[in-house]
ZAMARGU-4260 file (C-alpha; in steps of 0.2 Angstrom, whole numbers, plus 5000, padded with zeros to 4 digits):
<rodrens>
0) 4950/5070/5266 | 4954/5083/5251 | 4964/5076/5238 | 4974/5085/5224 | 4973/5075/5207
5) 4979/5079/5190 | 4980/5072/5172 | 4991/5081/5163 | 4978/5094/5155 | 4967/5099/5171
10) 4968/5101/5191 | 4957/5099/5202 | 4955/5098/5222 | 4941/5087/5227 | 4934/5085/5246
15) 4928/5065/5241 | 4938/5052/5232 | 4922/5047/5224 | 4921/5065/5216 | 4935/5062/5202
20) 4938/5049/5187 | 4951/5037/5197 | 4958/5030/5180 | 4961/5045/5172 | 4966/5057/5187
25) 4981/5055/5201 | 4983/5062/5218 | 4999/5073/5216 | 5012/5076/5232 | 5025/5078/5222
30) 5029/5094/5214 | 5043/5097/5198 | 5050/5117/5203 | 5061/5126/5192 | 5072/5136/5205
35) 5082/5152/5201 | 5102/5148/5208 | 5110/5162/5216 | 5127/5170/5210 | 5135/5176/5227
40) 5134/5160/5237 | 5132/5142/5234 | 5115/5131/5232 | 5107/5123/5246 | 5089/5112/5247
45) 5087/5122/5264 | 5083/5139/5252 | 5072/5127/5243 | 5063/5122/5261 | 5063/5139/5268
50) 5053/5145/5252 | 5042/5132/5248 | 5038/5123/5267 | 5025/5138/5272 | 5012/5127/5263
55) 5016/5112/5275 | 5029/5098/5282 | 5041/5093/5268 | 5044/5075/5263 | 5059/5075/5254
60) 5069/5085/5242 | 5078/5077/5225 | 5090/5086/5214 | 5087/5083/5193 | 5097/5096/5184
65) 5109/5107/5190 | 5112/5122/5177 | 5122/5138/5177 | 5107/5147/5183 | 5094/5136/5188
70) 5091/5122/5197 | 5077/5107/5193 | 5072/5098/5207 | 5054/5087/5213 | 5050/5093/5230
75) 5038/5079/5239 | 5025/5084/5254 | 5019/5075/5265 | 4998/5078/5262 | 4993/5082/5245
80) 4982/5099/5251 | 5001/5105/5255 | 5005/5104/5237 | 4989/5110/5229 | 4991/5127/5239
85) 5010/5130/5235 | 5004/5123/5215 | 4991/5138/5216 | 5001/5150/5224 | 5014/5150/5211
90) 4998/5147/5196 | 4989/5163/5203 | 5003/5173/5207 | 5002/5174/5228 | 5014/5168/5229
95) 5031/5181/5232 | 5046/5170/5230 | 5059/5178/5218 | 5068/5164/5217 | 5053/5153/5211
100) 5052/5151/5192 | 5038/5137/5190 | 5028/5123/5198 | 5021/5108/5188 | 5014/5094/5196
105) 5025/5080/5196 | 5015/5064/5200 | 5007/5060/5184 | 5007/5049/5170 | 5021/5058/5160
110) 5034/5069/5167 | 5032/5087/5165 | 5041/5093/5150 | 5056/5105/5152 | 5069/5109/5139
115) 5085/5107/5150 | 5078/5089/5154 | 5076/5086/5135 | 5094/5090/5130 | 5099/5079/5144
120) 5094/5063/5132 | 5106/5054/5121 | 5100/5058/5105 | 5105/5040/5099 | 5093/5033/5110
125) 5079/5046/5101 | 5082/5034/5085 | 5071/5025/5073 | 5082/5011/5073 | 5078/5011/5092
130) 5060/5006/5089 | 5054/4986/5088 | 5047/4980/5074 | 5029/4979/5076 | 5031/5002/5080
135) 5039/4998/5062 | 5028/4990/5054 | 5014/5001/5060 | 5024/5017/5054 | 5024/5008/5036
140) 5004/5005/5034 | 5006/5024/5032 | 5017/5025/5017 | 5014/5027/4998 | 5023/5010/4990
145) 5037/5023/4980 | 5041/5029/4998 | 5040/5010/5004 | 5056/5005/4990 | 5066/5019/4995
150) 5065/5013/5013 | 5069/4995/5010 | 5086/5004/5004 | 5091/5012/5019 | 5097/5000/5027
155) 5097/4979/5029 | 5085/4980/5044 | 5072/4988/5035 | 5078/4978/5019 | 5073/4961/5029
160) 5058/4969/5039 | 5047/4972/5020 | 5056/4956/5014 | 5045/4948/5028 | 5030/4957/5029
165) 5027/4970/5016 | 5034/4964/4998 | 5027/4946/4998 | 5009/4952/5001 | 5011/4963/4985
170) 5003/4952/4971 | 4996/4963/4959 | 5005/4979/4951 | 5002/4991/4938 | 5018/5001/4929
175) 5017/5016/4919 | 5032/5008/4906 | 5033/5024/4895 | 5035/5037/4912 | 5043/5024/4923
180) 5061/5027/4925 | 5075/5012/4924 | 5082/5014/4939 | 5066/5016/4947 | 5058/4999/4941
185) 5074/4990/4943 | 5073/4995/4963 | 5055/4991/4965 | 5056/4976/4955 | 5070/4968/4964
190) 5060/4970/4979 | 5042/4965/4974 | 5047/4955/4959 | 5050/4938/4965 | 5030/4938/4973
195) 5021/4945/4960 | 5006/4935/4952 | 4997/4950/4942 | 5005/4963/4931 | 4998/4977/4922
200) 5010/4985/4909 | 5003/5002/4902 | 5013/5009/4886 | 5012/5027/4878 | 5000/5033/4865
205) 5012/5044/4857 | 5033/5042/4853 | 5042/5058/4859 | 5060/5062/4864 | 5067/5058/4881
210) 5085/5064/4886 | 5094/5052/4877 | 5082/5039/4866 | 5067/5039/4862 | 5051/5034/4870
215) 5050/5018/4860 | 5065/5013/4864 | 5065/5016/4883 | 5049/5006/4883 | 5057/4989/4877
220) 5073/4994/4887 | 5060/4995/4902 | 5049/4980/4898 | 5066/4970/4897 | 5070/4976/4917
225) 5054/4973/4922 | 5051/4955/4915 | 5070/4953/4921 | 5065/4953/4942 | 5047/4942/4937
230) 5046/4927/4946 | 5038/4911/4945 | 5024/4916/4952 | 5017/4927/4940 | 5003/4921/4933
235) 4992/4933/4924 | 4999/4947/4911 | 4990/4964/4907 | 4994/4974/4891 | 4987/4990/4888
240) 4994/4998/4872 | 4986/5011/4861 | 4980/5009/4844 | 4994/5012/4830 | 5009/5005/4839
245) 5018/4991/4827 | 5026/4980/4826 | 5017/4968/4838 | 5026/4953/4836 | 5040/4963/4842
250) 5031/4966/4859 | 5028/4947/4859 | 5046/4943/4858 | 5048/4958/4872 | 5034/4948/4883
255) 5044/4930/4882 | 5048/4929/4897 | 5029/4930/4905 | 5021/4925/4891 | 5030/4907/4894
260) 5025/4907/4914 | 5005/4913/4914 | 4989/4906/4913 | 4979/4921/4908 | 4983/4935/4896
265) 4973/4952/4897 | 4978/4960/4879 | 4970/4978/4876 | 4976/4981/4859 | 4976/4976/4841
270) 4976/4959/4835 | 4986/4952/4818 | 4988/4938/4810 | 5007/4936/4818 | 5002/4940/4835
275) 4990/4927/4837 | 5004/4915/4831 | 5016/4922/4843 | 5005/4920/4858 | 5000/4903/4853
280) 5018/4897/4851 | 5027/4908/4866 | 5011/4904/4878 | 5011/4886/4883 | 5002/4885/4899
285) 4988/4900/4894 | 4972/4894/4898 | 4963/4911/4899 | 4964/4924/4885 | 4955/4943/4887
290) 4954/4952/4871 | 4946/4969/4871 | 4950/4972/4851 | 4943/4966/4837 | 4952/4951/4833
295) 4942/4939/4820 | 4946/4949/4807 | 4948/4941/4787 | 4966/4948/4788 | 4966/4932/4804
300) 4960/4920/4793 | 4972/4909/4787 | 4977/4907/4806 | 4961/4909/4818 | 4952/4897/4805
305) 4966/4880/4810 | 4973/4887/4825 | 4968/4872/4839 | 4975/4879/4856 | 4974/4863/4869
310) 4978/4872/4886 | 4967/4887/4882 | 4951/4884/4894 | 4941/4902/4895 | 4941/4915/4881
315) 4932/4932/4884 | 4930/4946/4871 | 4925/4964/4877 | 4921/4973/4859 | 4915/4966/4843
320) 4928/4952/4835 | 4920/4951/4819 | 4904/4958/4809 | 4889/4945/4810 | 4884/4936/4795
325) 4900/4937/4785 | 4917/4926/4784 | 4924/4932/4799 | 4911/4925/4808 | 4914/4909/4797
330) 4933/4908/4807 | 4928/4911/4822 | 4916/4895/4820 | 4930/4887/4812 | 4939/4890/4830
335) 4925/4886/4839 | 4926/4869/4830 | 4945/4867/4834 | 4941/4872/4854 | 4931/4861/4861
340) 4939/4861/4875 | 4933/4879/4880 | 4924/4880/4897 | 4921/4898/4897 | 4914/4911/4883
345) 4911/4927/4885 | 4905/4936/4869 | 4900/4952/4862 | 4894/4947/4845 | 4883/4933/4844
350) 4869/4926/4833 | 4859/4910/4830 | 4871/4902/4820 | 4883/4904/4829 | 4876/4901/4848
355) 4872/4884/4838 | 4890/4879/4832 | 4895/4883/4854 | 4882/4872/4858 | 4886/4859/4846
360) 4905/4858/4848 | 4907/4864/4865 | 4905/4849/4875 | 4913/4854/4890 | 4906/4873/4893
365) 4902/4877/4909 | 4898/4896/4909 | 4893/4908/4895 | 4890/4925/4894 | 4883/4934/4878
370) 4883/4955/4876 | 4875/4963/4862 | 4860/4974/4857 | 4839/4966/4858 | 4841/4970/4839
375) 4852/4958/4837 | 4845/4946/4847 | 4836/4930/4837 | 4843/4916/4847 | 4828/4902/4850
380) 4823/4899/4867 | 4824/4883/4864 | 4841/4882/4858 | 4845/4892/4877 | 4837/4879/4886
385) 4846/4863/4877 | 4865/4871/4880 | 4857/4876/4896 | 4852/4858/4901 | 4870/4852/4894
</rodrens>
């Protein structure tokens, strides 16, 4: 038996049924014709029967469209090898009909396209809002998040839909303060806010103009609106501010807010004697402290050397605190001394004396890590393997 199957690209007319990809391919009877009306006298399916029935015995014949002109319509035969010839006919150009504008095969997995069908659609059915939520959610994995906290403002629906799936998976986030506009944080903060647990602040190096105020000032107007939306969650700070920028403390009493709800600090700037107060009197739960500047310094003294910070559990430095051999090495034992509490050191500048004070007073270490140069390095093996065995 011949068969006349079809997948929407490519035909073909096969003599066994074993011949041809069953899941892929269909066996098509019914055809989709475009048929020319004419002006003089009205339509009847018999002109369509008379011009197309040649090819074999007609099943049936359904009206889609009926324009001004032309006239849609799917014609069904009775033996697919009836409507393989009138399909090829038409495709090759035998086929003498005037009236005959095109032949598609009909009986596949998607209707053949035609304009005139298109225009009969309601074009509120062709909505976004029409889609369910997973066709959504699958559309957002391919957003930028900027794009994401415009569409959350569209309307409620998408609103709820990143409220439930989107915002309270974003836990850590990084903000440009000095090129970030207010409006723009106060939108994304609103939304992503509330779930945050890591934030990264990044200020400018330089102070220029902006339209109105200067970059100074729309940096603490923007630190205020972004500390405004934190929640309770947060629960560790990142500040990345250049060299140069005073005053300090002022960024401290900025940072309240956080500072007051974290547990670990990341600070990537300069250190003075009333920052480090700051941060040990605005910080109450911290228990991990990053520095990446030098820190120790003599100027510290009078407030490294009796600072005691109960709650403070790791302290990691990423550059050299203090010179070796010299005072400032003297307050940072002295701190050592205060913090015996510390669990975890990580240190850049370490020498004998001082790997001796950690391993005397640090009763409760349980990880340290020590960077610096082999010609530094005179630490005793021995004294390795008795903090080692602690």
């Amino acid at each position: 038996m011949s068969l006349f199957v079809w997948n929407d690209k490519s035909w073909m007319f096969v003599e066994n049924p074993l011949e041809y990809d069953m899941r892929n391919f269909v066996i098509v009877r019914k055809l989709f014709i475009k048929w020319k009306k004419s002006n003089d006298k009205p339509f009847s399916t018999d002109e369509i029967k008379r011009g197309l029935r040649l090819f074999g015995p007609i099943e049936s014949i359904q009206i889609l469209n009926e324009l001004k002109t032309s006239l849609e319509v799917y014609v069904l035969y009775e033996k697919c090898q009836s409507a393989f010839e009138a399909f090829y006919a038409n495709r090759s150009g035998i086929l003498s009909t005037p009236n005959l504008l095109q032949i598609v095969p009909a009986d596949t997995w998607h209707q053949p396209d035609s304009h005139s069908i298109w225009n009969t659609i309601d074009p509120e059915k062709c909505s976004i809002l029409n889609l369910n939520d997973d066709c959504l959610l699958h559309i957002c994995t391919f957003l930028d998040f900027d794009t994401l906290i415009k569409m959350a403002y569209v309307c409620t629906r998408f609103k709820n839909l990143l409220d439930e799936f989107y915002f309270p998976k974003r836990k850590i986030h990084s903000i440009l303060v000095f090129h970030a506009s207010l409006n723009s944080i106060r939108l994304a903060m609103k939304c992503i806010g509330p779930h945050l647990e890591h934030l990264t602040l990044r200020y400018s190096n330089h102070c220029v103009k902006t339209k109105n105020y200067l970059q100074s000032e729309h940096e603490e107007r923007a630190t205020y609106k972004i500390l405004q939306y934190c929640g309770e969650n947060l629960k560790k700070l990142s500040i990345h501010k250049p060299e140069g920028r005073k005053p300090l403390d002022k960024l401290c009493d900025l940072l309240m807010p956080a500072l007051r709800k974290i547990v670990c600090l990341e600070w990537n700037t300069d250190f003075d004697c009333s920052t480090i107060e700051k941060l040990h009197e605005l910080s109450p739960h911290l228990e991990t402290l990053i520095l990446k500047k030098r820190t120790f310094s003599c100027e510290c003294k009078h407030i490294t050397s009796h600072l005691h910070w109960p709650t403070l559990k790791s302290l990691s430095t990423f550059q050299h605190m203090f010179a070796l051999n010299t005072p400032c090495q003297q307050y940072f034992e002295r701190f050592i001394y205060l913090n015996p509490q510390l669990k975890r050191l990580k240190l850049t500048n370490v020498n004998g004396e001082l790997f001796n004070v950690i391993t005397e007073h640090c009763e409760n270490l349980e990880y340290l890590e020590m960077l610096q140069n082999s010609d530094q390095c005179n630490i005793h093996s021995e004294t390795t393997i008795h903090l080692l065995k602690k």
